[in-house]
N, C-alpha and C positions, 0 to 999 in steps of 0.2 A: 519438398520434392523439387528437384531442377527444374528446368524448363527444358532441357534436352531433351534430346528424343530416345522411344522407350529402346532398349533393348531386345529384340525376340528371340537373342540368344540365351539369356536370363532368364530363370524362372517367373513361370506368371506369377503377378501376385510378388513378386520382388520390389524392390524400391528402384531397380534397374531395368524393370520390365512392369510397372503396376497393370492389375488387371482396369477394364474400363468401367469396375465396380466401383472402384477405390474409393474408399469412402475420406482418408486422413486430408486431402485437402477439400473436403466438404464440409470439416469439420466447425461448429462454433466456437470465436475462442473459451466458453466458458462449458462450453460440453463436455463431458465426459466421457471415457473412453477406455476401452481393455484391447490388449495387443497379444494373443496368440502368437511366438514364433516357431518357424518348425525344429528346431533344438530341441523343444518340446515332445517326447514322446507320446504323449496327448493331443497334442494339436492335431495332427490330420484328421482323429476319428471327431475329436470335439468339434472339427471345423463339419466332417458329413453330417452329425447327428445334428445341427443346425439348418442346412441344407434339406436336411428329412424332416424335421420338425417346422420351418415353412414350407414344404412342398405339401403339408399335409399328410404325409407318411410317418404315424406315429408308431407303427410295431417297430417298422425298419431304421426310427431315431430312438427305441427302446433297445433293440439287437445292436447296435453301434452304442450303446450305451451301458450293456452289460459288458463288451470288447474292451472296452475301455476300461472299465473298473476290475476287470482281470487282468490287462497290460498291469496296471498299475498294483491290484494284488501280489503280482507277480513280482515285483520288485523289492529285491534284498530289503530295503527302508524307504518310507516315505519320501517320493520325492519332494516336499515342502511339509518340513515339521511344523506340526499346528502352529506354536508358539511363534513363527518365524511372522517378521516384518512382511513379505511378500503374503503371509496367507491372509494376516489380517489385515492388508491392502484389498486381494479379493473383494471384500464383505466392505468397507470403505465405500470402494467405487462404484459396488453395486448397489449400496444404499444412494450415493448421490446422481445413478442413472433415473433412478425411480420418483426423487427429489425433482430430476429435473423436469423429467415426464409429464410433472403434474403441472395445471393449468396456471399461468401467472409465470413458472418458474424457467421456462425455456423459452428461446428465441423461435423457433420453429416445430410444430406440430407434425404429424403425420405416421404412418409404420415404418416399420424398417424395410430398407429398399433391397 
């Protein structure tokens, strides 16, 4: 990220405009990390149903959860065929978020913010 200043004409949540959640320069360098972009036609809901699931709203990250697996039922063919480098990166990353979670293996403790 620059040091410039943000954008407000750019999407929040942009590299041009980061929200003051932004977590990428908080990052450890040995943390690991997953990048929803919005190209993704998953991303917006996958981003609420997150949103719903720490606010404690688990029907309402359940109903953004079945939208979402119908968006994507809906579409002519998968968008990431299983066998694809990208899906089996998924399951990768998440196994070394979990890695790092655990005690001894990460720079810093806490929940997610």
């Amino acid at each position: 990220m620059s040091a410039a200043q943000p954008d407000p004409g750019a999407p929040r949540g942009s590299m041009a405009n980061p929200s003051p959640y932004d977590c990428l320069g908080k990052l450890f360098p040995e943390e690991p990390y997953f990048v929803l972009r919005a190209k993704d036609p998953a991303a917006p809901g996958l981003v609420e149903m997150f949103a719903y699931l720490y606010s404690g709203q688990t029907q309402a990250a359940l109903q953004k959860l079945q939208e979402i697996a119908a968006l994507i039922a809906a579409a002519p063919a998968p968008p990431r065929p299983a066998g694809s480098g990208k899906f089996r990166e998924c399951f990768l990353i998440s196994d070394a978020m979990e890695r790092w979670r655990q005690p001894g293996h990460r720079e810093s403790g806490g929940a997610a913010e």
